[in-house]
C-alpha positions in Angstrom: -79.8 -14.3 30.6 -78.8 -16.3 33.9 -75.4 -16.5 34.9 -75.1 -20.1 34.3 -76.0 -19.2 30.8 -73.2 -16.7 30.7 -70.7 -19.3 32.1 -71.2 -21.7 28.8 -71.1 -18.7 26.5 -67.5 -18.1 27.8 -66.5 -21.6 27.9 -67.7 -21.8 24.2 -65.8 -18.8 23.1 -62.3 -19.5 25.2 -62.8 -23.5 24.0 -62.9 -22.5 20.5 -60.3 -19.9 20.8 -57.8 -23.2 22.2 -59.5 -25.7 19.4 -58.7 -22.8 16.7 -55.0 -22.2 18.1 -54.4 -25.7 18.3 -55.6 -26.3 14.9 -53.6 -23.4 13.5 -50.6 -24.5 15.0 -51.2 -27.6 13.3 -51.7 -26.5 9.9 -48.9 -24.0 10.0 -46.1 -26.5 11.2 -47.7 -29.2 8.8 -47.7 -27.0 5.4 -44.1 -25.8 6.3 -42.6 -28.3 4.2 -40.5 -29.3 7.1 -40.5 -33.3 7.6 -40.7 -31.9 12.2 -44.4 -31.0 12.5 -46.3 -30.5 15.7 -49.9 -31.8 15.9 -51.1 -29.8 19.0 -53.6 -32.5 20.6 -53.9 -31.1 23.8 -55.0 -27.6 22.6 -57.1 -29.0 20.1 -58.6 -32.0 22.3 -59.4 -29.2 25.1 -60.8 -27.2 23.3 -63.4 -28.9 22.1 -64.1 -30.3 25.3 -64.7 -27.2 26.8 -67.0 -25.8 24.0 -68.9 -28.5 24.1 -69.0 -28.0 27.8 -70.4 -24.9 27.2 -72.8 -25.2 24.5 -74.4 -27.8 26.9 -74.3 -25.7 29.6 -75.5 -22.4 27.5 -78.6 -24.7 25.8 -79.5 -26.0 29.4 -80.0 -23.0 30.8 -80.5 -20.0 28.6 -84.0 -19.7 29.1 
């Protein structure tokens, strides 16, 4: 596996970890019965930029 190909796989897994958090973060403060929640855009938003990132990276080049 080319380093390139490494790259995205990293990407994916640390993008997923932010879109996960950011999700989590959501659903925790949401189902707290509080009427203050915190939708965690940024975190989710980046995430998913950067897995996508890296699954297009990972796809190009993993051969």
């Amino acid at each position: 596996m080319s380093a390139k190909a490494r790259h995205g796989q990293r990407n994916m897994v640390f993008g997923g970890l932010w879109l996960g958090g950011g999700l989590l973060i959501t659903i925790i403060t949401l189902s707290s019965g509080s009427p203050v929640f915190i939708v965690a855009w940024g975190a989710i938003l980046g995430g998913l930029i950067q897995f996508i990132a890296g699954a297009r990276e990972y796809s190009k080049n993993k051969g």
